[in-house]
C-alpha positions as CSV (number, residue, x, y, z in Angstrom):
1,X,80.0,109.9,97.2
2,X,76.3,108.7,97.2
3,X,76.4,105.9,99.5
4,X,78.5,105.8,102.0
5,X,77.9,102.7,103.1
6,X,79.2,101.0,100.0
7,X,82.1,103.1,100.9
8,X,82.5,102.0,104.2
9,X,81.9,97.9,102.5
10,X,84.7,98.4,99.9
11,X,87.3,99.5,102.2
12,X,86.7,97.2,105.0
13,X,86.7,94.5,101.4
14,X,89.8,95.9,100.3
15,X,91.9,96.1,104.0
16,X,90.3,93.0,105.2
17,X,90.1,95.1,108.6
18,X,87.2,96.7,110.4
19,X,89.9,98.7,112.8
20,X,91.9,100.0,109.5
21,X,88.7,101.3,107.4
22,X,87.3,102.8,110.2
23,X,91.2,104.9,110.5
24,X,91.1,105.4,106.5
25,X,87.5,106.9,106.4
26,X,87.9,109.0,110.0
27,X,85.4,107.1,111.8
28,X,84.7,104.6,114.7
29,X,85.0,101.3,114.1
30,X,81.3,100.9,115.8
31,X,80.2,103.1,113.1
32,X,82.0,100.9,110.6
33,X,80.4,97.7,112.0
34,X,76.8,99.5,111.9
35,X,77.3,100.0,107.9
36,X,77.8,96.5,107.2
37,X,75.3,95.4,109.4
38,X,73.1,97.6,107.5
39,X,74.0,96.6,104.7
40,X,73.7,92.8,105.4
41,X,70.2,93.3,106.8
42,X,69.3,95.2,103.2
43,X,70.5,92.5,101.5
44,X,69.8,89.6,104.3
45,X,72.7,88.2,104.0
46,X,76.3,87.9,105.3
47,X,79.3,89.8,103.4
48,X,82.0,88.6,105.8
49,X,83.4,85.5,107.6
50,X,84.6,86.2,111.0
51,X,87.2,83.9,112.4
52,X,88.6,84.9,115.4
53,X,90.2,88.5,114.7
54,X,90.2,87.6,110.5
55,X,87.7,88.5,108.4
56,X,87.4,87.5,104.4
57,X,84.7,88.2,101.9
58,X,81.6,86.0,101.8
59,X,80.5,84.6,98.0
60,X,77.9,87.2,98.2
61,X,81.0,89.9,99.6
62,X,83.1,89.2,96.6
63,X,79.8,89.9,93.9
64,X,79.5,93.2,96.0
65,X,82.9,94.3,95.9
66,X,82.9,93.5,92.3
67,X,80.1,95.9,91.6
68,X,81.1,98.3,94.3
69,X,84.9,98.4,92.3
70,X,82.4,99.2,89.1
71,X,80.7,101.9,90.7
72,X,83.1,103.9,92.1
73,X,84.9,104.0,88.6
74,X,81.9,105.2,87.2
75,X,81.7,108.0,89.6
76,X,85.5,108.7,89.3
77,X,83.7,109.6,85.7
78,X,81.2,111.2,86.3
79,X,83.6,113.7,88.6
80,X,86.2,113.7,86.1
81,X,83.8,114.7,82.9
82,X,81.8,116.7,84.7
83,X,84.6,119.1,85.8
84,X,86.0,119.0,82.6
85,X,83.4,120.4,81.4
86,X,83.7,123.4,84.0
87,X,87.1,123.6,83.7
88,X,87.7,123.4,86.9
89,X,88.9,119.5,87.7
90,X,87.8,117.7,90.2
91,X,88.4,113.5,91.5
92,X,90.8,111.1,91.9
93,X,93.6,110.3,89.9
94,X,95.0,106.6,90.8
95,X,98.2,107.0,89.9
96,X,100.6,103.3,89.9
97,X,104.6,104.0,89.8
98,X,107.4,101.7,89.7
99,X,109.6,102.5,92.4
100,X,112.6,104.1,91.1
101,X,109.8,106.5,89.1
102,X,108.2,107.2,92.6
103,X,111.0,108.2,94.2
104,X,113.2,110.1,91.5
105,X,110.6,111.3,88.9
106,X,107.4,111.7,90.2
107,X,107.8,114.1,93.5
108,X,108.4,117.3,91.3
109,X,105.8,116.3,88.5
110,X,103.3,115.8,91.1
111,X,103.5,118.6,93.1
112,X,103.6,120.9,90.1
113,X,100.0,118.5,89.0
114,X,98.6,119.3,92.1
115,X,99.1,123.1,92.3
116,X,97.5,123.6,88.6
117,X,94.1,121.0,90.1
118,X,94.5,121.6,93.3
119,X,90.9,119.6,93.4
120,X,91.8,116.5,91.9
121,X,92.9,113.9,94.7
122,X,96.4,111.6,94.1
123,X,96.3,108.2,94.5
124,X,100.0,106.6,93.9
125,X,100.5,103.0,94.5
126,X,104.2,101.8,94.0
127,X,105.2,98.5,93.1
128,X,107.8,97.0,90.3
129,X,106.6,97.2,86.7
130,X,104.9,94.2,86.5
131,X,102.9,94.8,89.5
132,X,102.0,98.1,88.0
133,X,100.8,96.9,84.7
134,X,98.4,94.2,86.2
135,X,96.8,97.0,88.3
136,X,96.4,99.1,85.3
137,X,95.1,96.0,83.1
138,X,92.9,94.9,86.3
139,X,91.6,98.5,86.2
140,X,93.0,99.4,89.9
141,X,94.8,102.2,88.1
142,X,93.8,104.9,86.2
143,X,97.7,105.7,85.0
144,X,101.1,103.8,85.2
145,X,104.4,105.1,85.2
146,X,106.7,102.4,84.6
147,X,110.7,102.4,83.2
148,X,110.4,100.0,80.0
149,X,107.8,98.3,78.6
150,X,106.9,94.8,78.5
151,X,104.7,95.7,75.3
152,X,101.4,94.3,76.7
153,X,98.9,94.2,73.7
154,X,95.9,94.9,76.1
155,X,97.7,98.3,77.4
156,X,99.3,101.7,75.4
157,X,102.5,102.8,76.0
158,X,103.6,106.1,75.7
159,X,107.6,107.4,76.1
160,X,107.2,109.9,78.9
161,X,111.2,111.1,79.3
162,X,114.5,109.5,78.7
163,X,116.8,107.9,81.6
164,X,120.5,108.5,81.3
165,X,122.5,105.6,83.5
166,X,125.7,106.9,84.9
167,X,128.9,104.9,85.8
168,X,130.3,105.6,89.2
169,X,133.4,103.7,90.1
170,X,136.3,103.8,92.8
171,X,139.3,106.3,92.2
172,X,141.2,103.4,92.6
173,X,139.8,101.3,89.6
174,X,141.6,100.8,86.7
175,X,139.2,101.8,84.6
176,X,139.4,105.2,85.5
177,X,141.8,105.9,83.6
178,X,139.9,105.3,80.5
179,X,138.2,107.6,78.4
180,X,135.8,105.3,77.0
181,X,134.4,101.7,78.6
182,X,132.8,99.2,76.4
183,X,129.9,97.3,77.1
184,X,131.2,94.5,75.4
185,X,134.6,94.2,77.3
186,X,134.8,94.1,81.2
187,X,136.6,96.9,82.6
């Protein structure tokens, strides 16, 4: 990373917390406070409202954030093609899942990911499908995972594996009995 202090801006922007940035980038919340301050002073002017124990982003915040979001994708890039190039990958991968694929499909995929680039850093973010495809079309994301597809014309869809669904019933249900159970009729 080049600047840390824009590092230090777009957490704080994106926790709205001076205490929880400081905890996600391993320093001291006085160190946190310095970096905006510099920052502000750079720019002379103010990034964040304070109210009380809230903060929010200032006009001039939200134009920041907005180009710090654009820069760190383009050094996500940089790391990415650069260690392509040596074989040897390095970065982060932000990885969005829908739940079910988080919990059931991913784990084993993941860890056999990370022991072939042991370099590259995981992201996952899990929400429902919806969720996950405005992150990827907002460009939060670098890859979803999602079950379905809502067919999105703005986003490519590609079949990763098949799902099998599995009835499980009661010994004591009627159906059992059956060989076969219809969609169409109730069992």
């Amino acid at each position: 990373m080049f600047d840390f202090r824009l590092k230090v801006f777009h957490t704080v922007a994106l926790r709205l917390n001076f205490t929880r940035a400081a905890e996600e980038l391993f320093i001291t919340q006085p160190a946190v406070t310095k970096h905006i301050h510099e920052i502000e002073a750079a720019y002379q002017t103010k990034l964040f409202e304070r109210n009380g124990t809230k903060i929010k982003l200032t006009a001039t915040g939200e134009l920041l954030f907005k180009h710090t979001e654009e820069l760190f994708k383009i050094y996500r890039d940089i790391d990415l093609d650069l260690s392509a190039v040596s074989e040897n990958l390095k970065g982060t991968l932000r990885l969005g899942a829908s739940t079910t694929v988080a919990q059931y499909v991913l784990p084993a995929h993941l860890a056999a990911y990370k022991q072939k680039f042991p370099e590259v850093n995981i992201e996952l973010v899990t929400h429902n499908t919806e969720q996950i495809e405005r992150l990827l079309a907002d460009n939060k994301i670098d890859l979803g995972i999602i079950e379905g597809q809502s067919r999105r014309q703005h986003l490519k869809y590609t079949a990763f594996l098949e799902d099998e669904m599995v009835l499980c019933t009661s010994m004591h249900n009627r159906s059992v009995k059956k060989r076969r159970i219809s969609l169409k009729r109730p069992a």
